[in-house]
N, C-alpha and C positions, 0 to 999 in steps of 0.2 A: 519396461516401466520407465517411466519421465524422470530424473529427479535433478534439482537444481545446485548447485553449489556455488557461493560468493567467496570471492576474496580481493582483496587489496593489492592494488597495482603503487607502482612508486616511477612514474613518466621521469626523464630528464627536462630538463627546458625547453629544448628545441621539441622535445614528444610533447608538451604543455601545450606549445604556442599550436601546433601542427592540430590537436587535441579541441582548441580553443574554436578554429578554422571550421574541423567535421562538424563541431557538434554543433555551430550557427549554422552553416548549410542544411545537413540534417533538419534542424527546424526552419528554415527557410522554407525548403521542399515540404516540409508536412503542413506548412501553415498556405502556403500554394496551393497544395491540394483539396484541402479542407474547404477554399475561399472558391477554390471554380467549383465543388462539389453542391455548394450552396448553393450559388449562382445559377447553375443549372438546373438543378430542383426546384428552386423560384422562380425560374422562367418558363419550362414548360413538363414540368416533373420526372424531367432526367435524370436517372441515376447513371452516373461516370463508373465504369468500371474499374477496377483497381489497374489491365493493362492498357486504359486509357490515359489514367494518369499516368502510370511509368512510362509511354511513350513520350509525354511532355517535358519529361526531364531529357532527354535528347535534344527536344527543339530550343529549351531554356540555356543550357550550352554550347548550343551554335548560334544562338544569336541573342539577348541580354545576359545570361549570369555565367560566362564564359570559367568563372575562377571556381565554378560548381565541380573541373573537373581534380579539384586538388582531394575532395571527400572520397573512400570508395563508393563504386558504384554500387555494389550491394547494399551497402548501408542506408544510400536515396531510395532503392526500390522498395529494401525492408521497410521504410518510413511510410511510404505508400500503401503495404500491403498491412501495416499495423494501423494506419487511419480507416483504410476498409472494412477490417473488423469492426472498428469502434466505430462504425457509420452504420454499419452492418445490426452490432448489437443495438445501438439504439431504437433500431424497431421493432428488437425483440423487447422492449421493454426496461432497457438499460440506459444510462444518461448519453446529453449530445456530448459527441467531442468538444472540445475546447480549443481555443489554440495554445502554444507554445507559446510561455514565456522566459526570458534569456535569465531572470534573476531566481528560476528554482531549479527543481535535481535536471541537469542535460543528460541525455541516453542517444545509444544506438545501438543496432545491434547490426551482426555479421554472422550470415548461414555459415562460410566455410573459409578455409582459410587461414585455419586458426590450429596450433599445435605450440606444446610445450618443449621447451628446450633439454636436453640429456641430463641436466643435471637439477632440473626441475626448478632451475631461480630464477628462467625469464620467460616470459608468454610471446610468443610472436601475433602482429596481429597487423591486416595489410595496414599499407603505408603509412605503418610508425616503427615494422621492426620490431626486436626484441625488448621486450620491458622489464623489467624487474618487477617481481611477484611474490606474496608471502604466500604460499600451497601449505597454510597449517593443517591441510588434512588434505588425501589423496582422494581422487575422484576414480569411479570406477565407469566402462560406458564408453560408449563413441559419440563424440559433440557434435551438438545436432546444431544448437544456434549459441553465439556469444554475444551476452549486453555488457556494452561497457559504459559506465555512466559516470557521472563529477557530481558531489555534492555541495551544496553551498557551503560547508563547511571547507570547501575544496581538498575533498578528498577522494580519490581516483578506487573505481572498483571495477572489477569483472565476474558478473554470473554467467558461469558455465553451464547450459542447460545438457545432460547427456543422456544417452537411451543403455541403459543397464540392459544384461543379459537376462536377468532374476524377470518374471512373470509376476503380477500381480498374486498377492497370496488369497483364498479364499474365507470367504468371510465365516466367524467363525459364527456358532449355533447362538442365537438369541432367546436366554434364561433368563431367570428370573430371580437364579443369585449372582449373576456376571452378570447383572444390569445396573446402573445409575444413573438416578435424576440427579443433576445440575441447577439452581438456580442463581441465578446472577441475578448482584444486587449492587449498592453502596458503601451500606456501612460494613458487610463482609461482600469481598468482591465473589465470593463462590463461595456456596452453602453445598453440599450432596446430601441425596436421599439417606445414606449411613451417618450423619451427623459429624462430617467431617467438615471442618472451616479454612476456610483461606482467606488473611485478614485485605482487607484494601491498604499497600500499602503509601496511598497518598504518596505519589513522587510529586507533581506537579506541585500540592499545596508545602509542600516541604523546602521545595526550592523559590517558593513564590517571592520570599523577604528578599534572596537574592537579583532574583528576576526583575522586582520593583525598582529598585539599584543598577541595574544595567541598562533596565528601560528609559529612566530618568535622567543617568548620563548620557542614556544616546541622543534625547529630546535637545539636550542643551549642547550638542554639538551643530555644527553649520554643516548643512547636508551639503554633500559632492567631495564634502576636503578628507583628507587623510585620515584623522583623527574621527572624521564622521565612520568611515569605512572600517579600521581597526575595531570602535566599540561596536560597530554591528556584526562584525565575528565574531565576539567575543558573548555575544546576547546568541548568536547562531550556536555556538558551541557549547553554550548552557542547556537551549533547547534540546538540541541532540544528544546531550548526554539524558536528560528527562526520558527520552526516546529509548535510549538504550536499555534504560533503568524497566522500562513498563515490557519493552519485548523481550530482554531476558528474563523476566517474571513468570509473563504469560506464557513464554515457551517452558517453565519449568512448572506451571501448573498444568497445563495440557500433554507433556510429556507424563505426568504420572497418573493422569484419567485413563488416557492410551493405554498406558503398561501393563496397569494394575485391573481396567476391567474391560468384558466384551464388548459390551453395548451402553452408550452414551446417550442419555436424553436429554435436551436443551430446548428451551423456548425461542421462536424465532421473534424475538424484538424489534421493534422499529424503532431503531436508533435517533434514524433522523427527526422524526417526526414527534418524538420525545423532547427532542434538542428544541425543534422549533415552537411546541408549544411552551419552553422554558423560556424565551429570549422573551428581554423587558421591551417593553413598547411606550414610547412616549409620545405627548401631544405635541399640539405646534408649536407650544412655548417649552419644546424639550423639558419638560416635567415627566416623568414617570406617571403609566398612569395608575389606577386603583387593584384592586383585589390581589395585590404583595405582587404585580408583576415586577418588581426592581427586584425584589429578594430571591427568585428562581435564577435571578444572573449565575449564584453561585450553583445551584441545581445546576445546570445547562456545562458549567464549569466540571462538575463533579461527573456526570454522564460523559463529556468527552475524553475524561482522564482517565476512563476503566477502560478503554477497548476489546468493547464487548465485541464487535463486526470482526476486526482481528484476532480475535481469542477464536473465535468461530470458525472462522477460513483454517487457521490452525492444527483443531479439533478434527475436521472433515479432510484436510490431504493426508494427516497423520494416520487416519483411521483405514484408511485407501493400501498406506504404508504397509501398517501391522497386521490387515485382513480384518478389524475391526468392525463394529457397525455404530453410525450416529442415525437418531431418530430425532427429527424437529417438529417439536409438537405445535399445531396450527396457532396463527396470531392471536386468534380470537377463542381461542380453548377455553373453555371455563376448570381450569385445572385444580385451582386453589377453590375453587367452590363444592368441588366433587369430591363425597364419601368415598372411602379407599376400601371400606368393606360392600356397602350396597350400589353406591353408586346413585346417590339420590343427590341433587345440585341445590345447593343453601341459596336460594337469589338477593336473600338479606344480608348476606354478610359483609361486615364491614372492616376497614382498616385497622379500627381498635383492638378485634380482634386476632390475637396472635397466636392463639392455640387454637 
């Protein structure tokens, strides 16, 4: 069985600047690959293979991007074989790539090569050497693949993905007293079928006064200069603690659905499409237009601050975990309409109705 484990690295300066070097290469080559991928496709519907493109990182460093060979080289071809997927999955119905931009989270990852130091305080990792490592929990497994990424925050991490001994557990019997319905909502972020509540606890609207305040002084700084740069860490580091706030939440709500029952039933949501018929629309004279679309701003607001799509993802590896079962009932279910005793569908019912 797969499982993943994060922790925080601490680079010296020289490992920063070396650090700074990968991770532009890294997205050089992926944003390369991505550009002749298209190119090709729009010319005569060639699909480039993933060791089509790895071969071109060979010809790229012998003759224009010669300083390509300071990155490892596993990490350019992993960049490769991770735009493949995601080229790959777009025709299964998942979004296009996009390319790499220098101002969000930088990544890479490394198949091998990678091993902990005796005393468990530094990571080795090619051509940076031993790092220093905070290992607040031990990993069990042989590592399969290592990301190591920078956050705008500029702060340096390593997921260790490893293949455990331990076999997937099997899933346990699907009852009908070790079952719950789930619904996610607003005003409580999680309701269950046994009238158990889990309040939303509003992080975002809670930090908003502050956020307005940092926003404000970053407006009235002169972008480029120093003081522009310090108040936008400091707007970054608000955000990221927001972050923090909602994914320690969500994992301590979905760790007790796990624990506590067999079988999990959740509606599958469309998140986005929720989102986008919230967003206000104006006319040409930037007016808002009619039927309260300015007033769904904060709807739209409210919908992105519960992380329902990541409470989900969540719910379904965990479930993988503990031998679990989740059931996602169809987008279009008429659930709330349907008798729990006969099963006949109310087609009249409406919002006001709450019993």
């Amino acid at each position: 069985m797969l499982k993943a484990y994060k922790y925080r690295i601490f680079p010296n300066d020289v490992q920063k600047e070396l650090l700074a070097n990968i991770f532009g290469q890294v997205r050089i080559v992926y944003n390369y690959g991505l550009e002749q991928k298209i190119a090709a496709y729009t010319k005569d519907k060639t699909n480039l293979r993933c060791f089509d493109l790895i071969k071109q990182i060979k010809v790229l460093k012998d003759t224009t991007l010669p300083w390509l060979e300071i990155a490892p080289s596993q990490a350019l071809q992993m960049a490769m074989r991770n735009l493949d997927n995601a080229y790959t999955n777009f025709f299964r119905g998942k979004g296009f790539p996009k390319f790499k931009s220098k101002h969000k989270r930088q990544s890479f990852q490394l198949p091998q090569g990678v091993f902990l130091s005796e005393d468990h305080k530094q990571i080795f990792l090619p051509k940076l050497k031993f790092v220093d490592i905070d290992l607040h929990r031990e990993y069990k497994g042989e590592i399969k693949t290592v990301t190591v990424s920078k956050t705008v925050t500029n702060k340096y991490f390593v997921s260790i993905l490893v293949e455990t001994t331990q076999d997937k557990p099997e899933k346990k019997p699907i009852t009908e007293d070790t079952a719950v319905g789930i619904d996610l909502g607003i005003k409580d972020f999680c309701i269950t079928s046994d009238g158990k509540k889990f309040e939303n606890q509003d992080f975002l609207k809670s930090s908003m006064r502050q956020l307005r305040v940092e926003q404000r002084s970053l407006a009235r700084k002169k972008k480029g200069s120093r003081h522009y740069y310090q108040q936008k860490m400091k707007l970054s580091l608000l955000h990221e603690h927001i972050t923090n706030q909602r994914k320690d939440y969500l994992h301590k709500i979905s760790h007790y659905l796990v624990t506590n029952y067999d079988t999990i039933c959740m509606e599958d949501l469309n998140v986005s499409g929720m989102m986008s018929r919230c967003n206000p629309k104006k006319d040409e004279n930037g007016k808002y237009l009619p039927n309260g679309q300015a007033a769904k701003s904060g709807l739209n607001r409210a919908i992105s601050d519960m992380g329902w799509s990541e409470f989900r993802i969540m719910i379904e590896y965990k479930t993988e975990w503990y031998g679990k079962n989740v059931s996602i009932i169809g987008r279009f279910e008429p659930s709330s309409k349907v008798c729990s005793n006969c099963g006949w569908i109310n087609k009249d019912l409406t919002l006001d109705i709450r019993e």
